[in-house]
N, CA and C of each residue as an Amber inpcrd file, in Angstrom:
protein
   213
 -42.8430000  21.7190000  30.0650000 -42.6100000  20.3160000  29.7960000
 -43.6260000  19.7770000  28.8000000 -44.9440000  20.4930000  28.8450000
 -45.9510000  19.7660000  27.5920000 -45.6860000  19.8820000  26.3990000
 -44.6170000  20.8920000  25.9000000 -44.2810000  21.6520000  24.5190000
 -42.9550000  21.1890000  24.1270000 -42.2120000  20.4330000  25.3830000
 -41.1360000  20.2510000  24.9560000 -41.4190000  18.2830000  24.5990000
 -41.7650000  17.2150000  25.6630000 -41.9470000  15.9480000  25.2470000
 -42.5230000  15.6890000  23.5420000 -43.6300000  16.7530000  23.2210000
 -43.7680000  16.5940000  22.0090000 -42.9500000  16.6720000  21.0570000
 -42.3320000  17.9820000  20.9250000 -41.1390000  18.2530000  19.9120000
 -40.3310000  16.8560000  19.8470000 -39.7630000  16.3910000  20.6950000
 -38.6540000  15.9570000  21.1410000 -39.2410000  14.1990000  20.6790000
 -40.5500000  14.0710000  20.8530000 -40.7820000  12.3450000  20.1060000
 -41.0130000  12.8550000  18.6210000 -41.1470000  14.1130000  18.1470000
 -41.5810000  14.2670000  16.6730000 -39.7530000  14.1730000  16.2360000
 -39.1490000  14.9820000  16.5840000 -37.5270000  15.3890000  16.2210000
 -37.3210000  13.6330000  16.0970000 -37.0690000  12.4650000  17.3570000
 -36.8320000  11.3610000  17.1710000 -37.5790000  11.0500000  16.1100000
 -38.8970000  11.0470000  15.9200000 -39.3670000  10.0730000  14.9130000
 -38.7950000  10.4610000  12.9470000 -38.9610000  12.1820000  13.2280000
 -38.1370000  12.2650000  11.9040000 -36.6960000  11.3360000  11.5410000
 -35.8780000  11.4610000  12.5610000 -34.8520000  10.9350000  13.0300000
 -34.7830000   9.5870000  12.0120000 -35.5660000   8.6390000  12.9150000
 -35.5720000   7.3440000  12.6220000 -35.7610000   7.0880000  11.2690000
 -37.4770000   7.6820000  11.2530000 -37.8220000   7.8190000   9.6440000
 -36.8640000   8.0650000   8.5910000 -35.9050000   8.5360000   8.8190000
 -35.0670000   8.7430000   7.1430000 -33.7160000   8.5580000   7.0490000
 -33.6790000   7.3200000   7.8650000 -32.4800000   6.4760000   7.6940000
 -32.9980000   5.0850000   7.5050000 -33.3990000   4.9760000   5.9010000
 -34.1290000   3.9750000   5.6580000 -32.5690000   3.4560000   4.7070000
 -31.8900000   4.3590000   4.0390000 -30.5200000   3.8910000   3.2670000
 -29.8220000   4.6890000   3.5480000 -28.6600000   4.4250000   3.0870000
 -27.5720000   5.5060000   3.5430000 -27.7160000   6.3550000   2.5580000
 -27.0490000   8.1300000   2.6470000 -27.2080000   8.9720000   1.7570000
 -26.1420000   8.4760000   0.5190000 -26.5430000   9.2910000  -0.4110000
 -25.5210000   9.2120000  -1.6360000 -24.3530000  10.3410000  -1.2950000
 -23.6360000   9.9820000  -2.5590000 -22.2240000  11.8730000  -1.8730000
 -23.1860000  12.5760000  -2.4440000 -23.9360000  12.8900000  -3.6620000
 -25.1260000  14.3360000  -3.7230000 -26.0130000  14.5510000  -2.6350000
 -26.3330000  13.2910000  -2.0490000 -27.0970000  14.0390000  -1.0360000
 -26.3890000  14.2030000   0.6910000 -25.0110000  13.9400000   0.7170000
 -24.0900000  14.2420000   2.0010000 -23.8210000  15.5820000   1.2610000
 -23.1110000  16.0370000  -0.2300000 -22.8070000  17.3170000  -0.4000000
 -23.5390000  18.4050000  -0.3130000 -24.7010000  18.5110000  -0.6940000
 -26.2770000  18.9860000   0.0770000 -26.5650000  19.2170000   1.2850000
 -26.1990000  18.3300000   2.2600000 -26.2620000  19.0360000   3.4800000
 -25.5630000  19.1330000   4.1060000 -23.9440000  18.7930000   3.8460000
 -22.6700000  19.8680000   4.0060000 -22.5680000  21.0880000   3.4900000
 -23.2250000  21.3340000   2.4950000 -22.9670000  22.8220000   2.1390000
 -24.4310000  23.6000000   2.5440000 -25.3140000  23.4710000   2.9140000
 -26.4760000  23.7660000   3.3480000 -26.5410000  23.5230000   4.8270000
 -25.6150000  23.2520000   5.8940000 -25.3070000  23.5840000   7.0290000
 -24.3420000  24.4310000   7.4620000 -23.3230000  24.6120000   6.3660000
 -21.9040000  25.2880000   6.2480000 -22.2890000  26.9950000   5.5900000
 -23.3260000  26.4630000   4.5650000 -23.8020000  28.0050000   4.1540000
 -24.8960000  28.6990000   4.8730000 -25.3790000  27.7020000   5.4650000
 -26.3910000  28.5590000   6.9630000 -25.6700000  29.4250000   7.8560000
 -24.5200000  28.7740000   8.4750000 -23.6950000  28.9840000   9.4580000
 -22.9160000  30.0770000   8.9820000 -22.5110000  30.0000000   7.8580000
 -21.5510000  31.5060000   7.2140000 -22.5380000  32.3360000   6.8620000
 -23.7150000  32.4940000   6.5580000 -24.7070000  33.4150000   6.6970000
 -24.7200000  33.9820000   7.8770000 -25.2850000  32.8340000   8.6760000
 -25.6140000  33.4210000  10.1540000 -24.4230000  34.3740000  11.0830000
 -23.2650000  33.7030000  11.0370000 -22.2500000  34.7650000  11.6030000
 -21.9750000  36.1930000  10.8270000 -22.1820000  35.8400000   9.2800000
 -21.6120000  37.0430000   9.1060000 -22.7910000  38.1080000   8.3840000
 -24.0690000  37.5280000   8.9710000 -25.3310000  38.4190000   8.5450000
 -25.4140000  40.1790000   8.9510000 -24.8100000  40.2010000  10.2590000
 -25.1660000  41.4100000  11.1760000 -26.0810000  41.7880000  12.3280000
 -27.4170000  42.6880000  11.7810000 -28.4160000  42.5180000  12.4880000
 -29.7860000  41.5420000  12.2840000 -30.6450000  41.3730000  13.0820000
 -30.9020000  40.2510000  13.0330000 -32.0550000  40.1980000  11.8570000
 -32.3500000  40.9660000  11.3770000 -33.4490000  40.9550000  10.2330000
 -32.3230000  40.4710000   8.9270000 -31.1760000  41.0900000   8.9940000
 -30.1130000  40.5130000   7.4940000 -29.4060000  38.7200000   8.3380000
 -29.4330000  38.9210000   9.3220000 -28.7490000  37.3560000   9.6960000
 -29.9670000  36.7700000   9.6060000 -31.3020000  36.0690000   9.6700000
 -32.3650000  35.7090000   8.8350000 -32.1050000  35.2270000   7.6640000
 -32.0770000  35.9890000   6.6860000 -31.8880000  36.3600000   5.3910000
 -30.3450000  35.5490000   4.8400000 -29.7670000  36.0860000   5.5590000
 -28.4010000  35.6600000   5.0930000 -28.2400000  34.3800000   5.2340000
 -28.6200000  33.9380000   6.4850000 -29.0270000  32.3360000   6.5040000
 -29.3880000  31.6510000   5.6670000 -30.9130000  32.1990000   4.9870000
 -31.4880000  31.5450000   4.4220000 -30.8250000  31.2880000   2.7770000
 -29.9130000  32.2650000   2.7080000 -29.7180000  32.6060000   1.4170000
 -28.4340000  31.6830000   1.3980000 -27.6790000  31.9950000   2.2950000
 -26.8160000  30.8820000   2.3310000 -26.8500000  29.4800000   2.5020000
 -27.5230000  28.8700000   3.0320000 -28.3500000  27.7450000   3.1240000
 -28.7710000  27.1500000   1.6960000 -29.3170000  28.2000000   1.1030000
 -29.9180000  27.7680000  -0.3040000 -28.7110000  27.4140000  -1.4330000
 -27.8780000  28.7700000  -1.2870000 -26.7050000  28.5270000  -2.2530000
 -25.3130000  27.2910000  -1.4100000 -25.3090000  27.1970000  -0.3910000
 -24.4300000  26.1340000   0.0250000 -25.4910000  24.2390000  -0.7080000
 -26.5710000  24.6750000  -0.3120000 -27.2180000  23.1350000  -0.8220000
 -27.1020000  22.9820000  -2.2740000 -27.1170000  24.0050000  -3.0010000
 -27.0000000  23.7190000  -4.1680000 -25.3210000  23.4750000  -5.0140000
 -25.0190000  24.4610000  -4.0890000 -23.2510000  24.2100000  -4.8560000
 -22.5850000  23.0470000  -3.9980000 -23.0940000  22.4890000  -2.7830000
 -23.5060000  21.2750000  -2.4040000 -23.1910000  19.9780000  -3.0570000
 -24.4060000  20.3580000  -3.3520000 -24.8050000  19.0410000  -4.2520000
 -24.3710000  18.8970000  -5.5800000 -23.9690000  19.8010000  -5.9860000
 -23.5110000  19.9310000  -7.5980000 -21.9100000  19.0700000  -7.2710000
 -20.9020000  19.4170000  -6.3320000 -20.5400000  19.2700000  -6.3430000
 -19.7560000  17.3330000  -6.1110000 -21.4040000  17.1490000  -4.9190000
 -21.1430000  16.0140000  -4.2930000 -21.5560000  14.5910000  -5.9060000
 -22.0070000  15.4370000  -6.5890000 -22.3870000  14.5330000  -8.0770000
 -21.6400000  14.1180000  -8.4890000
């Protein structure tokens, strides 16, 4: 319980903190495709040293074709 109350007022306070305006569509297409390309990494990585990886890689190329798109 000491490891978790912390996380959990930091997670809220990010939270709060950055809904100061609403996003733009570049920055909703950014993290639609950078949650969507995590997630298609992650299932279709394998073992767990390439699902890592694949994540990350997907993640990177979903935020960017993302956002290109959401422009």
């Amino acid at each position: 319980m000491r490891t978790i109350a912390p996380a959990l007022m930091l997670a809220g306070t990010v939270l709060v903190a950055g809904c100061d305006r609403p996003m733009s569509s570049g920055e909703k297409g950014a993290a639609v495709g950078a949650a969507a390309g995590t997630g298609i990494g992650l299932v279709t990585g394998g073992s767990f040293g390439q699902v890592v990886g694949a994540g990350l890689i997907g993640g990177a190329v979903g935020y960017l074709g993302g956002s290109a798109v959401g422009k």
